[in-house]
BABADREN-294585 format. One line per 4 residues: number of its first residue (from 1); for each residue x, y, z of C-alpha. Coordinates in steps of 0.001 Angstrom, whole numbers, plus 500000, padded with zeros to 6 digits. Each point is the difference from the previous one (the first is absolute). Last residue first. Layout:
N
NUM> X:Y:Z ~ ...
END
This chain:
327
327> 505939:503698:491797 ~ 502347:503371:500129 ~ 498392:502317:497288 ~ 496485:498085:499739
323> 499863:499954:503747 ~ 500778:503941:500400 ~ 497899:500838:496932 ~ 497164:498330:501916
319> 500756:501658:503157 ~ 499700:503734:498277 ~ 496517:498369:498511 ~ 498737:500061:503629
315> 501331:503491:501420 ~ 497742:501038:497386 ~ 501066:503106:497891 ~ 498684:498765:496957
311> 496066:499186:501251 ~ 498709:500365:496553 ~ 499428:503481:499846 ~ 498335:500952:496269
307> 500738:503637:501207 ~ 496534:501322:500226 ~ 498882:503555:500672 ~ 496458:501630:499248
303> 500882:503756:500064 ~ 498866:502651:501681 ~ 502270:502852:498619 ~ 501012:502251:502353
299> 504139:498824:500394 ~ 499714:500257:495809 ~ 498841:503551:500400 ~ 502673:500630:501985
295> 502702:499094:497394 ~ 503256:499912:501788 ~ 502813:501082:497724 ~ 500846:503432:501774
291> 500374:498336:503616 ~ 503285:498905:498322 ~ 501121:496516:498844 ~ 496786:498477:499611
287> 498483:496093:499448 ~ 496271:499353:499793 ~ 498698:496659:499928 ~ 496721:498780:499230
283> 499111:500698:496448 ~ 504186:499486:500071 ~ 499997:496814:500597 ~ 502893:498088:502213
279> 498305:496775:501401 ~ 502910:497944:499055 ~ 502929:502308:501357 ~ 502611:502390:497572
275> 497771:503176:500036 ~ 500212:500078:503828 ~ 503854:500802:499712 ~ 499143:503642:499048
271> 499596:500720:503670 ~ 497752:503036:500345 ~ 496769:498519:500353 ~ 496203:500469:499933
267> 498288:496648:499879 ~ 495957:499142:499118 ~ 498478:497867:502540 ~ 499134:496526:499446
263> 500452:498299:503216 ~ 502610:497732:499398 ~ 501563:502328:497181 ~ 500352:503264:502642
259> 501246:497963:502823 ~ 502476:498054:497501 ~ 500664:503744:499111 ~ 500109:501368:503725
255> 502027:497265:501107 ~ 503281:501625:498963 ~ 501977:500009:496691 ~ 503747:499777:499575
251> 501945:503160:499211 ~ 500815:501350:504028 ~ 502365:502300:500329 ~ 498034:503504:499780
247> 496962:498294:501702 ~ 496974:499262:497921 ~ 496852:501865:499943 ~ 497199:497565:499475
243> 496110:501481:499438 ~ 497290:497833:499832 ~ 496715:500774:497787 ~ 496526:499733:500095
239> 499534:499984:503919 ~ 498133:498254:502159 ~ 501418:496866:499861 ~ 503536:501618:499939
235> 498524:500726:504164 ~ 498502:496967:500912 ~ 502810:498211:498844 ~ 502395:502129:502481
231> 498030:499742:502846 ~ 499598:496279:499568 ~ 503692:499826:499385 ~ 500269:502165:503429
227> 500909:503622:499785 ~ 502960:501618:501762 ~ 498568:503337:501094 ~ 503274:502917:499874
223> 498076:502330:497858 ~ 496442:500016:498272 ~ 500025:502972:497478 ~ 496784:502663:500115
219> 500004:501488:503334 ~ 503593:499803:501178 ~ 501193:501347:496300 ~ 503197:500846:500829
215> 501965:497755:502128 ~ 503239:500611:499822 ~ 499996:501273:503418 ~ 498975:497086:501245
211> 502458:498035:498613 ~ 498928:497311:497008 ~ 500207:496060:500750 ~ 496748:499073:498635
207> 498168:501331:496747 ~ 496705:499159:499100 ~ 498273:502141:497296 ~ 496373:499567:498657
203> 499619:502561:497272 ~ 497036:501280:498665 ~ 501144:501909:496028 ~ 498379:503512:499807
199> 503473:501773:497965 ~ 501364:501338:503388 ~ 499489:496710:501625 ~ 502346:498364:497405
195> 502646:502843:500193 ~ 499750:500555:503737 ~ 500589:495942:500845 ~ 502615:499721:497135
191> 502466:502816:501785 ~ 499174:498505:503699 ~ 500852:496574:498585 ~ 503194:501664:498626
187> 501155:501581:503322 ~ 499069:496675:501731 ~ 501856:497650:498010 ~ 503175:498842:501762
183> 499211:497741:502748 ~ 496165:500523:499904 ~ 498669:496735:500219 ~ 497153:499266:498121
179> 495975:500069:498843 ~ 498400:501923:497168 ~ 496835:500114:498567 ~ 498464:501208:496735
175> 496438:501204:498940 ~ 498220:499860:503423 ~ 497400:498332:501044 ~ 498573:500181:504208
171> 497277:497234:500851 ~ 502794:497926:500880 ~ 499275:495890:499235 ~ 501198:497526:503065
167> 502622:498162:498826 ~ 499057:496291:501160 ~ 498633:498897:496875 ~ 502843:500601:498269
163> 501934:497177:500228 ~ 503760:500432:499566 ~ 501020:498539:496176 ~ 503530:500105:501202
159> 503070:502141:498735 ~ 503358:499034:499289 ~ 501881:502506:498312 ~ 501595:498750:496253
155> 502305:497544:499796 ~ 503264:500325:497999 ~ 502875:497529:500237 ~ 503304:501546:501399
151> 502938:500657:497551 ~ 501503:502607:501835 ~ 499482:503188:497777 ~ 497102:498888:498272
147> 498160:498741:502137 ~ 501555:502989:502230 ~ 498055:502147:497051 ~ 496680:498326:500009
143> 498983:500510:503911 ~ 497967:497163:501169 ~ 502683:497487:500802 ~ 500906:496455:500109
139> 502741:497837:501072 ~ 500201:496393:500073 ~ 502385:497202:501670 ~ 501345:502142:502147
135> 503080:499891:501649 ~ 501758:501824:497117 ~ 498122:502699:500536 ~ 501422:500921:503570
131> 502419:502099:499224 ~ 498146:502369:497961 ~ 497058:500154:503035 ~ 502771:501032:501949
127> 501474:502746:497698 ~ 495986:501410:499604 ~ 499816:500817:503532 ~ 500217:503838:499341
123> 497228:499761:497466 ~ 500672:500401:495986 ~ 499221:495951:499518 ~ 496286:501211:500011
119> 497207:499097:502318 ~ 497629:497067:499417 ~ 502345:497104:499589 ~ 498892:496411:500469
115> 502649:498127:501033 ~ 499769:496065:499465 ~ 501827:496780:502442 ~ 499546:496458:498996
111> 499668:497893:502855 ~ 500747:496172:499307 ~ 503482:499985:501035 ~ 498682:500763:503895
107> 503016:500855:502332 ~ 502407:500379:497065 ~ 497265:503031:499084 ~ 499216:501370:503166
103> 503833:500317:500593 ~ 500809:501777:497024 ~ 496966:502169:500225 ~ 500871:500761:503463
99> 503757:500761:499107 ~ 499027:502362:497887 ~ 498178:502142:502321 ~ 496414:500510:500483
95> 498017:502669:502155 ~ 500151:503524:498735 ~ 500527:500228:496019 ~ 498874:496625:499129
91> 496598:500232:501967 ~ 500003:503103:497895 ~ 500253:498623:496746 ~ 497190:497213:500143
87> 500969:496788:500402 ~ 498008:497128:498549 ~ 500756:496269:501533 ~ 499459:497422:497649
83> 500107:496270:501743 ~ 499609:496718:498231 ~ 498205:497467:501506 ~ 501409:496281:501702
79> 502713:501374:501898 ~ 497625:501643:502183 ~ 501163:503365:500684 ~ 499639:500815:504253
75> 499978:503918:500884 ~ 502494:501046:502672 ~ 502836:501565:497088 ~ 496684:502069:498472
71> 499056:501250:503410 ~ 503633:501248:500468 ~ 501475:499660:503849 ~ 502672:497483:499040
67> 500957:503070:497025 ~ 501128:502650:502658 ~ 503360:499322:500863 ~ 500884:499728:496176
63> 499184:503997:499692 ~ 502916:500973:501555 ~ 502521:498227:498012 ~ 498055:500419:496202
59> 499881:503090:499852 ~ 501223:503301:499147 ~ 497553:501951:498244 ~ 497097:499368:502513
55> 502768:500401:502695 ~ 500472:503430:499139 ~ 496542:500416:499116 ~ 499246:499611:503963
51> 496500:499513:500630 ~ 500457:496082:499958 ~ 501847:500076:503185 ~ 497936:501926:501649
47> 496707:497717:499106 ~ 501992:497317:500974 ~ 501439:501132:503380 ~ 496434:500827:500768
43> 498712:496264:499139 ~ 502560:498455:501951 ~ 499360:502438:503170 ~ 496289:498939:499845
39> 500172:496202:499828 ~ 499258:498340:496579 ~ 496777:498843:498099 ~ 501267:499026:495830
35> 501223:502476:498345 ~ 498857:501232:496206 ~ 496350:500477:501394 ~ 497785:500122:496469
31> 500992:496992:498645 ~ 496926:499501:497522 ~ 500051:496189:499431 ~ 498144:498589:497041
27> 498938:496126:498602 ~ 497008:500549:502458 ~ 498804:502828:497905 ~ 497488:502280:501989
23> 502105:503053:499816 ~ 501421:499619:496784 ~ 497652:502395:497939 ~ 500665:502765:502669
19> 503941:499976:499300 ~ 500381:503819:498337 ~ 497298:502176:502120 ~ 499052:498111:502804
15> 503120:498052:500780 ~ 502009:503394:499122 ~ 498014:501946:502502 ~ 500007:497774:502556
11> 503554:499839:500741 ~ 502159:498109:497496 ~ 503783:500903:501748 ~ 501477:497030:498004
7> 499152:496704:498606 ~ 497156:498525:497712 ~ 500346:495941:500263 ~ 499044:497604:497505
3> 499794:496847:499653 ~ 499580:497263:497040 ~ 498880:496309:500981
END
């Protein structure tokens, strides 16, 4: 029998949103706790320890103390199946070490280990992950240009079919909605916010992470509110159009266009990339390099959407490529 295990810091959030399909599978194992139960003063040295880049960088030594208390180490294989555990980047980037892969490995010769990269190869961690790739017995990625770059299989986002009969409908439409982390796009969200309202367009905009005094539309603009995945279906529900602002380093494409596809929303963009994935159609799909290009009329229209979705981003056919690659 074929198994497979989703590793790393999964929280809630990405069980819901990218692994929901999986959930009831008895052939799948969501690690979710990377440790297995330890004493209070072990589990703060950890948690110190792993804060420290220098060490993150530096590895292996320090980090080989640690892999005994890994839930993945504790976890029986049965010789009899074979084993496909699925890493995702940033388990990679603050837990594992070399060594542990080396050592789960010639502990259980029937594991086969796969890293499933979301972020980009451009992030400060990026020289570990490079040394680590030839421990792996597959590597894919959703961002086109370190396919390219590094070899790595592409895979578009994962993104589950989440039922929708337990958002609760909001009485409230607008014509586009926004949700994200600020980081480093405040000023311009700000700059789009006046320009669509100023031409009639209701906007729905989420942003968390912004200062207080930064702040400027109190009123109108809901700041600093992480939304649940309910909350955040409910609200591209009710709108005609979703809105994604990428970061200045980041190329690959977020959830808001499997969000956007799943649900049948039209999709306002500024990351040319999105003309490259299955679902890309330009009816639907509106991509601008200056607040100049946007076509607000386009935004209004009430259009009847449809993508043709046939569950691509499932979490489910991502397994199947997995078994037909390595069975």
């Amino acid at each position: 029998m074929d198994r497979f295990y989703f590793a790393g810091y999964l929280g809630k959030r990405v069980e819901e949103l990218h692994l929901h399909d999986l959930a009831c599978r008895e052939d799948v194992t969501f690690v979710s706790e990377s440790l297995i139960p330890m004493r209070e003063r072990e589990k703060r040295l950890f948690e110190k320890a792993h804060q420290w880049k220098r060490i993150e960088d530096k590895e292996p030594l320090f980090k080989s103390y640690w892999n005994h208390f890994y839930t993945l180490y504790n976890l029986e294989y049965s010789r009899e199946d074979n084993h496909y555990i699925i890493f995702f980047d940033s388990a990679i980037s603050v837990c594992y070490s070399e060594e542990f892969f080396r050592k789960l490995k010639k502990k259980n010769p029937n594991i086969k280990l796969i890293m499933y990269l979301v972020d980009q190869m451009d992030r400060w961690y990026s020289g570990r992950i490079r040394r680590m790739l030839p421990l792996f017995d597959l590597v894919y990625a959703i961002n086109h240009e370190d396919c390219e770059t590094y070899g790595f299989r592409y895979y578009p986002l994962l993104y589950s079919n989440y039922p929708l009969s337990k958002v609760k409908k909001l009485e409230e439409q607008s014509d586009i909605y926004f949700i994200g982390n600020n980081w480093d796009r405040d000023e311009y969200l700000h700059k789009l916010y006046d320009m669509l309202t100023s031409k009639g367009v209701k906007c729905d905009f989420n942003i968390v992470g912004v200062d207080e005094e930064k702040q400027l539309y109190k009123d109108k603009i809901c700041y600093n509110r992480p939304f649940s995945m309910e909350e955040n279906l409910a609200h591209s529900m009710a709108s005609k159009c979703v809105l994604e602002i990428m970061h200045q380093t980041i190329h690959a494409v977020t959830a808001r266009y499997p969000e956007a596809v799943y649900l049948n929303r039209k999709l306002l963009t500024n990351n040319p990339a999105v003309r490259f994935e299955k679902y890309y159609n330009p009816d639907y799909i509106k991509v601008f390099h200056s607040l100049e290009d946007i076509d607000i009329d386009w935004i209004k229209e009430d259009v009847q959407v449809d993508y043709h979705y046939d569950n691509g981003f499932s979490p489910a056919l991502f397994i199947e490529e997995i078994k037909r690659t390595l069975g």
